[in-house]
N, C-alpha and C positions, 0 to 999 in steps of 0.2 A: 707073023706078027704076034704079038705078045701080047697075051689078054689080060690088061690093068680091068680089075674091078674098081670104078671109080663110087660104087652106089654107098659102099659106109662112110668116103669120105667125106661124098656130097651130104650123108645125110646129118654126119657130124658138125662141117659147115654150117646147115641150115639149124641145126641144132646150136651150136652157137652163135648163129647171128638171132636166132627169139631169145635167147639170152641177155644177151648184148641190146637187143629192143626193147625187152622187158625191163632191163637196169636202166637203159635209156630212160622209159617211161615212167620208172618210180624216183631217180633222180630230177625229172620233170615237172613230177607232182609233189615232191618233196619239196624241191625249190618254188616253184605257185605256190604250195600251202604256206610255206615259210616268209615268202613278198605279200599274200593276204593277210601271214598274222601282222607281221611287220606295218605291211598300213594298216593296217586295224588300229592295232597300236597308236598309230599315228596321229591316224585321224580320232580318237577316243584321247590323245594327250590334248589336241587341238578342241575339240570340244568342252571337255575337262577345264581347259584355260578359258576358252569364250562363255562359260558358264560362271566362271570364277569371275570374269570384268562384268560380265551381267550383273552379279549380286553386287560387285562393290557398286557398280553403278547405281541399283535402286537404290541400295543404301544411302549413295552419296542424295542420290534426288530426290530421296523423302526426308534427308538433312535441309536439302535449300528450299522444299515444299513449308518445313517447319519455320526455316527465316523469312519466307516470304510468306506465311499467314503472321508470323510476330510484325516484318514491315507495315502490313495492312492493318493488321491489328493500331500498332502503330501512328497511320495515317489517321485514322478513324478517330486517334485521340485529338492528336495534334488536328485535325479539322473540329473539331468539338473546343479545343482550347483556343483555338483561334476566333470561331464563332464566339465563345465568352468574353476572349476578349477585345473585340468592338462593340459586342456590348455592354462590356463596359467601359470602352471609349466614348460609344454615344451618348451612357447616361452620363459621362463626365463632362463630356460637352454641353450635355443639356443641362444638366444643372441649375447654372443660371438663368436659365431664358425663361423659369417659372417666376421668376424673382422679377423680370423684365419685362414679363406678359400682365402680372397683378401691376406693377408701377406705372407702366402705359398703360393701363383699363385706367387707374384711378387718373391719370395726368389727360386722358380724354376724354371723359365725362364731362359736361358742362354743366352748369349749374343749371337745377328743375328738372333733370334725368335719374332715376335711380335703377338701378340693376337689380332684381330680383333673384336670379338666375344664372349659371355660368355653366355650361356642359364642353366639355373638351374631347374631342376622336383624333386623336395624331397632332396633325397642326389644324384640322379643322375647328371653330368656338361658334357655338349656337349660346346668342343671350338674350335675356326676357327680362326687360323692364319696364319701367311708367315716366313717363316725361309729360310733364302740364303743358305741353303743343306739339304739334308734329313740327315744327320749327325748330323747338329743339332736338330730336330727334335728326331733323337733316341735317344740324350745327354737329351733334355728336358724328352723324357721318364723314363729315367735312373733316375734322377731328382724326378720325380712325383713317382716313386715306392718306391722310398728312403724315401719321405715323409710322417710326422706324420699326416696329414690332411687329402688324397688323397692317393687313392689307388687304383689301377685295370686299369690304364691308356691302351686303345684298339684306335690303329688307325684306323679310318677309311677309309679316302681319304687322300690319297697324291698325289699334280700333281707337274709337275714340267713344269717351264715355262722359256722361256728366255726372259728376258723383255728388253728395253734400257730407260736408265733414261742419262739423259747430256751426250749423245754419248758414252755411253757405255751400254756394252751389260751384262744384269748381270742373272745369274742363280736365279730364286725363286720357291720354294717349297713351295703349298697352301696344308694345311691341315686342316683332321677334328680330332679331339682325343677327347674320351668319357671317362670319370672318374668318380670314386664314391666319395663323402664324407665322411672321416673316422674318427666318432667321438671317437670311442672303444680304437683305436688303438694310438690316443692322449690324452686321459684318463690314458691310462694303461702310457703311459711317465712319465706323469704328474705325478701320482701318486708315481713310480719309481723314480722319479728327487727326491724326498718331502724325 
């Protein structure tokens, strides 16, 4: 039998196959290194962009932050000019009814009644006068219920005093009477008259 020494071929074999592993293994890590930078890249372009629609974003929404404090701002006025003007719708309405409230005081007064006094709160009237009887006094009440201006007439104080004016001795009755303003209820006339 023929004596083959197999041991340098075997050992040149094993000699190139770590070779051939080791190129294996640096082609391996080459190509991994190369799919890590590649996504890196990737995800750093991805980022990159989602950072970019972030900023238009705030941008954008500190734009419509700006138009919606100018709307409110806005509102605030427009509630402000609205409030002005019914008020001065109401004083245009009322207007008149000062003109209405002095011509029905003087149209229900009865003669021997005088007014002293006229205090006004809204539509509330606190008046203080003197009438030579508490008759007349109930006559002006009578008066003030009847009327389209004035309404709810409540006495408060009645005194009664005997006073002397040029030697004579004369009966006066000082009163207070509270009344409301009734503009409803001279509307609805009004309207009725037409």
């Amino acid at each position: 039998m023929a004596r083959i020494n197999l041991l340098p071929w075997r050992a040149e074999l094993r000699k190139q196959q770590q070779q051939d592993f080791i190129a294996a293994m640096g082609f391996g890590i080459a190509l991994t290194l190369a799919l890590m930078l590649l996504l890196h890249l990737n995800i750093s372009s991805r980022v990159e962009y989602q950072t970019e629609r972030n900023r238009y974003l705030d941008s954008e929404i500190a734009t419509l932050e700006k138009k919606i404090k100018e709307i409110q701002d806005l509102e605030v006025k427009k509630k402000r000019l609205l409030a002005k003007m019914e008020v001065i719708q109401e004083l245009q309405a009322s207007r008149p009814e000062i003109v209405h409230l002095f011509d029905e005081l003087g149209r229900t007064i009865p003669e021997g009644v005088y007014l002293s006094d006229l205090t006004q709160a809204d539509k509330n009237l606190i008046v203080n006068g003197v009438a030579q009887s508490n008759a007349r006094v109930s006559a002006y009440m009578r008066n003030l219920e009847s009327s389209a201006w004035l309404k709810d007439p409540i006495l408060n104080i009645i005194e009664t005093r005997l006073e002397s004016k040029d030697n004579k001795r004369e009966r006066q009755s000082k009163f207070t009477l509270q009344m409301k303003q009734s503009v409803e209820k001279a509307d609805a006339r009004k309207k009725g008259a037409s």
